[in-house]
N, C-alpha and C positions, 0 to 999 in steps of 0.2 A: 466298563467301570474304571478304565487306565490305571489297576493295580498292576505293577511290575511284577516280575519274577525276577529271580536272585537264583545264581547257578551256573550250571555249565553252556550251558546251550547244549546243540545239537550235534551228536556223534555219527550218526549217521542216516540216513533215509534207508528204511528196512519195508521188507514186506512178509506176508505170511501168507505162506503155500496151503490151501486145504486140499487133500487128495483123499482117495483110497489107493491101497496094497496091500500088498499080502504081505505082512514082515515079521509071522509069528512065529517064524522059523530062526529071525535071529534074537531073539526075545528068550527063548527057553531058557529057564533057570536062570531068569534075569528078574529084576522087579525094579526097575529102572524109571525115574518118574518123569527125571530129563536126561535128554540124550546130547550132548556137545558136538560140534563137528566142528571140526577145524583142519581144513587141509587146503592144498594148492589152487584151488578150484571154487574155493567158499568158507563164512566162516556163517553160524550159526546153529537152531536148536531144533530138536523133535521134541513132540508131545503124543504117545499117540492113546488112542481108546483103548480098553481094558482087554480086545481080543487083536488087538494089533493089527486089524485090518483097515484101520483109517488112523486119521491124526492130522496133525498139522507141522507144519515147518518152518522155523522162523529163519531168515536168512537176512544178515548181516552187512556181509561185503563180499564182492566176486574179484575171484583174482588177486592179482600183486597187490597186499595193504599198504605199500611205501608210495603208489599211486595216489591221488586224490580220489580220482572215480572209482576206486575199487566200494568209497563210504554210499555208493549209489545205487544199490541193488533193485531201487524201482525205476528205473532209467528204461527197462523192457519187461512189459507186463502182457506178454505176448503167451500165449500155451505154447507152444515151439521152446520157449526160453526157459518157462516154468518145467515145463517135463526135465527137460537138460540141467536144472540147479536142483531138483528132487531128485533125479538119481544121481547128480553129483555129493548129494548129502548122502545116498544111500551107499554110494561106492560101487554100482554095477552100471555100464551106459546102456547096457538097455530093457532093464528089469521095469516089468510093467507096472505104470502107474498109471489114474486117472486122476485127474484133476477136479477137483471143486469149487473153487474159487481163489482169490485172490486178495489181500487188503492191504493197504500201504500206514507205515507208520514212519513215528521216528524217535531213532534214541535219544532222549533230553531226560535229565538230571537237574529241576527247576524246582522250587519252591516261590507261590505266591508272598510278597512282602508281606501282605495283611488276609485275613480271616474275614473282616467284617468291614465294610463301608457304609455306615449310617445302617439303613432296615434291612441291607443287601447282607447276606451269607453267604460264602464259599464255600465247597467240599467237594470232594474225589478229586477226579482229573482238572476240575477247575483252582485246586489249591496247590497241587502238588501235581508233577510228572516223574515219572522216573524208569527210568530201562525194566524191562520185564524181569533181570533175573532176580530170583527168591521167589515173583508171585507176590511181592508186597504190595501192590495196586489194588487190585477189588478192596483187597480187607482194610486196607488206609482208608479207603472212602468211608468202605459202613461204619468202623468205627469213629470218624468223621462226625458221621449224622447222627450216631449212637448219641454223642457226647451231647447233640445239639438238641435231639429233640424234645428231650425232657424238661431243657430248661425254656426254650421257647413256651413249649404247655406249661408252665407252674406261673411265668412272663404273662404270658396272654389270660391266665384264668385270675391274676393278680394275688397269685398264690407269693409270689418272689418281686426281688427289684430289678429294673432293668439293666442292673451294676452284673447281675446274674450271669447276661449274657457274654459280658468281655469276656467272661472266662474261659472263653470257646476257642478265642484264638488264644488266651495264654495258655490253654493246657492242651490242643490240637497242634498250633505250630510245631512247638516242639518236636512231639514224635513225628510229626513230617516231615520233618527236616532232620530227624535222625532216621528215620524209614529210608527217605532219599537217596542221603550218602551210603549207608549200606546196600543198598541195589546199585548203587556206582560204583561201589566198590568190589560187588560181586558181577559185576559188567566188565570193568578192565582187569582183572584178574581170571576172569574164565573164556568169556568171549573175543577180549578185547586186547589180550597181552601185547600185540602189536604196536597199541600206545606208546609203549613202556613209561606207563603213569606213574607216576611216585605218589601224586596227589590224594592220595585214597584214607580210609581212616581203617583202623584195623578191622577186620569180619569181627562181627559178632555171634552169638546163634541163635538162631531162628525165632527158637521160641523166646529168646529173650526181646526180640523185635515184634513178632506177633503177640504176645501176651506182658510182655515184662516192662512196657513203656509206663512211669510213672507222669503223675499230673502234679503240677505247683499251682497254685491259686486261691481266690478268697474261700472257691467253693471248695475247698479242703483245707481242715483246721491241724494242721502239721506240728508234726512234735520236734522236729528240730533244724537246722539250716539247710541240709544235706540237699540240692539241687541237681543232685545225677538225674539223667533224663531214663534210664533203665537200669533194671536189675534182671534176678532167675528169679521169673513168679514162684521157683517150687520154695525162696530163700526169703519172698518179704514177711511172709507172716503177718497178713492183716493189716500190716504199715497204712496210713493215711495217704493216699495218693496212689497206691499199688489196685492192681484188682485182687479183688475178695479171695482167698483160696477155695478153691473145692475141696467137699471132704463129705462124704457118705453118712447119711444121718438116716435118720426114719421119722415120718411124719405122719400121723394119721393111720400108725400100721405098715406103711409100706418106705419100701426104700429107699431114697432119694438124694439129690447130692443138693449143697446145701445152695447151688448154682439156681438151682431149681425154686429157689424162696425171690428172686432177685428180680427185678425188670417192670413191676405196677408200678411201685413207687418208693419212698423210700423204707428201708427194712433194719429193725432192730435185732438182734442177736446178742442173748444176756447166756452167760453161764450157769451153772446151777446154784450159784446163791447171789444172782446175781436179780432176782425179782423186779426190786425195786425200778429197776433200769428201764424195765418194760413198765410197767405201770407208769412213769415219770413220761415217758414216750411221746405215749398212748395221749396222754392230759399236755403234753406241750404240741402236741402235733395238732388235737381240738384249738389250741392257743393260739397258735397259727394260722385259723383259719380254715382248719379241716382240712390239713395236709394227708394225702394219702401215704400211710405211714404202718405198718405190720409190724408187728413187736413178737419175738419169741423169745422164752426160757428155756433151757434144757434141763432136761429132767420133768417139765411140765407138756411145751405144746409140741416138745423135740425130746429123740432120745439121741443119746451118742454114745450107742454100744461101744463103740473101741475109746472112748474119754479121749478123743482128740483135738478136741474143739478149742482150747483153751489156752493149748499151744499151740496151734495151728494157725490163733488169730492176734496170738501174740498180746493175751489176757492172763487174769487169775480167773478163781473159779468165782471169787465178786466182780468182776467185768462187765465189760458188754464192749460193742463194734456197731455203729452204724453206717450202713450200705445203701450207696447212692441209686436210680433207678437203673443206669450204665453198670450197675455191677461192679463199681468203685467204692474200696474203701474211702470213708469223707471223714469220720473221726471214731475214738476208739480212748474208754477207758479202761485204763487195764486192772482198776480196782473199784472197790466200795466210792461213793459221796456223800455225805452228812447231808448232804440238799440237792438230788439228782435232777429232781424237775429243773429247778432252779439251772443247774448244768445243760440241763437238754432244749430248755429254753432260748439260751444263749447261746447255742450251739447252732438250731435251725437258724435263729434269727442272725445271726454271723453266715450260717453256710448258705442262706436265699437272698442274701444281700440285702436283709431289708432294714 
């Protein structure tokens, strides 16, 4: 498709050791998820299985880093080699290991210029790369496709406009390219100190990278200019652009979290005098063309034993939040309307681009 990438390039040619050992000996009373190594000999990471008898081992660079070829740890992909870089991560020469295989990567820190070229779509590894550390990789992707498929289907069923799907790379890029930099900068600050990088942007945490990346776009009807690309999902409060909060409710008798209402299509959520919102819905979503669209009151199709809901989603108790099929908040009135249909009309027809 000759879209570019924008970024660092390539830090080094890495590979990853799969073996078994026996390593539950130095495990005890540890609960360790990654293991750093960094010494004379190698720099690089452990993962291992939950009984510490296998795992994998990612290794970095062998030898003096002030070297060039020390960035070339797949230069010898020999089992002679392998055995000798796994117990040089393990720290004993000759603690028994067996080997399982082998695969070669490479550190890059890149994001794709563009998301979409004409009917072409990008996602995971094809939009973005970026260094293993944090683990942001798999979940950038699904959440990728999360954002994409919905609108694709509502596109294709002539439910929305085709203006729909820009929105994929305006509100995708973003957290890619904020996901990116933070696995770089969780790269030369733990693996990689040897850089001595200044370049980096400060850590963030985690969860505010896995769950706390906000979206800007047509497909969310925002209340004010604010274009931070993240916040603490535990701190938005329903905010347009944010995902939805969880929060324990009961539906049909049994207990559920309100995460659980999210993902057919799109879902209304009115507080307890808040009726009208769901009814208004209900007859703009038929408006629309038979938008798949679930309307709930609480107090009626919902309970909210602990009364959370309303400051949780950053309403009154006349409110309501409507919840995209991604589990993103898309807009949110925080009181009564004199003509709610009329609002929710102009709301879908604004948020499907048509």
């Amino acid at each position: 498709m000759n879209i570019p990438f924008d970024g660092r390039g390539v830090f080094s040619n890495s590979i990853t050791i799969y073996f078994h050992a026996n390593l539950a000996r130095f495990m005890v009373g540890r609960t360790w998820s990654v293991i750093y190594v960094v010494n004379p000999t190698l720099t690089g990471f452990f993962r291992l299985d939950k009984d510490s008898q296998s795992g994998f081992f990612a290794v970095h660079t062998i030898g003096d880093t002030s070297k060039p070829e020390a960035s070339n740890a797949a230069a010898d992909v020999s089992e002679a080699k392998l055995i000798e870089l796994l117990r040089g991560g393990i720290g004993i020469p000759d603690y028994p290991v067996t080997i399982d295989g082998v695969a070669r990567w490479r550190s890059v820190s890149d994001i794709a210029r563009h998301y979409q070229l004409g009917r072409v779509f990008i996602a995971g590894d094809a939009a973005h790369v970026m260094p293993p550390n944090g683990g942001f990789g798999g979940n950038t992707g699904i959440h990728d496709v999360h954002n994409l498929a919905w609108k694709l289907a509502l596109v294709l069923k002539g439910l929305a406009g085709p203006k729909l799907l820009a929105t994929y790379e305006q509100e995708r890029r973003p957290a890619g390219k904020f996901t990116v930099e933070q696995a770089y900068t969780r790269y030369v600050t733990r693996s990689a100190t040897y850089l001595g990088a200044k370049d980096f942007e400060p850590p963030v945490n985690d969860f505010n990278i896995e769950l706390g990346y906000l979206y800007h776009s047509p497909a969310i009807v925002a209340e004010d200019d604010d274009e931070a690309v993240h916040a603490d999902p535990r701190e938005t409060a329903g905010r347009p652009g944010s995902r939805a909060p969880h929060l324990w409710i009961e539906k049909d008798g049994k207990r559920v979290s309100t995460l659980d209402l999210f993902g057919a299509g799109f879902t209304l959520l009115a507080a307890t005098e808040g009726v009208a919102w769901s009814t208004a819905a209900r007859e703009a979503a038929d408006a629309a063309g038979g938008l798949s669209l679930e309307a709930y009151t609480f107090g009626r199709e919902l309970r909210d034993p602990e009364n959370g809901f309303a400051a949780a989603y950053g309403i009154t108790a006349t409110g309501a939040a409507l919840v995209r099929p991604d589990g993103f908040v898309a807009w949110r009135a925080k009181s009564s309307s004199p003509k709610p249909q009329d609002a929710l009309k102009s709301v879908l027809t604004r948020l499907l681009c048509n």
